[in-house]
N, C-alpha and C positions, 0 to 999 in steps of 0.2 A: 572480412567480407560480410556484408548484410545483405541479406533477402526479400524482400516483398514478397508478402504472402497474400496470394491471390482468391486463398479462400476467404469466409468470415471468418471470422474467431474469435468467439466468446470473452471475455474477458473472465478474468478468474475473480473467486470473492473477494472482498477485501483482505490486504496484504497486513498481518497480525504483528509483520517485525520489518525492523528497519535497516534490515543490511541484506547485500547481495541481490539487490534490484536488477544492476545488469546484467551479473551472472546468471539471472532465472532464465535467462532469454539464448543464451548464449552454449552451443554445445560442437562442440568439434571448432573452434574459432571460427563458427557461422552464428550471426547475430538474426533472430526472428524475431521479431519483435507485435506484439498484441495491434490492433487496431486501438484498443480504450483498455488504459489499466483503472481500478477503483481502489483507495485508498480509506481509510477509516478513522483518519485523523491528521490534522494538519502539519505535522511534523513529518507522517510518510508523504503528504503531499507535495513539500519541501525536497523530499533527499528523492521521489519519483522526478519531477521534474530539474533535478539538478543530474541526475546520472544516467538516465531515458529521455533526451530531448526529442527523439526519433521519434517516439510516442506523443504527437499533438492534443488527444482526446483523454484529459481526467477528472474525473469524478472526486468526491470528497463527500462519502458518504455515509448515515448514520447505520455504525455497525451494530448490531445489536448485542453481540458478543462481548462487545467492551461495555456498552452502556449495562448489561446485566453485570458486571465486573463493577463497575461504578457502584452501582445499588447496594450489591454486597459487599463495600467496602466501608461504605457509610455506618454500615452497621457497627461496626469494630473501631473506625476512628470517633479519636476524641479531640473535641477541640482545641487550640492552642491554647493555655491560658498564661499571661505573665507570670512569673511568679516577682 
């Protein structure tokens, strides 16, 4: 059973992990489902639109959580080199 929900509602931050998409929505075998979900990288954009079609309205946008993540991992790798 799905619901339309007739308030706004928010969408929540960017989604950090890639599993249990529709279960976020989903409680007592009633399906609510967001207005706009946002995602923070192209791959959750991929498994959101594959398991949320319900959801028309998503974003794909710069997280900043992961980009400081990025920064500080630069620091610590080293480049591949042949041997």
């Amino acid at each position: 059973m799905s619901h339309e929900v007739s308030q706004l509602i928010f969408p929540l931050p960017p989604w950090h992990s890639w599993v249990n998409f529709r279960e976020r929505f989903t409680r007592n075998g009633v399906n609510c489902f967001p207005h706009e979900v946002w995602v923070g990288d192209k791959h959750a954009l991929k498994i959101a639109k594959e398991e949320i079609p319900e959801v028309t309205i998503m974003y794909l946008i710069e997280d900043k959580y992961f980009q400081d993540i990025k920064e500080e991992l630069k620091k610590y790798s080293k480049p591949f080199v042949p041997q």
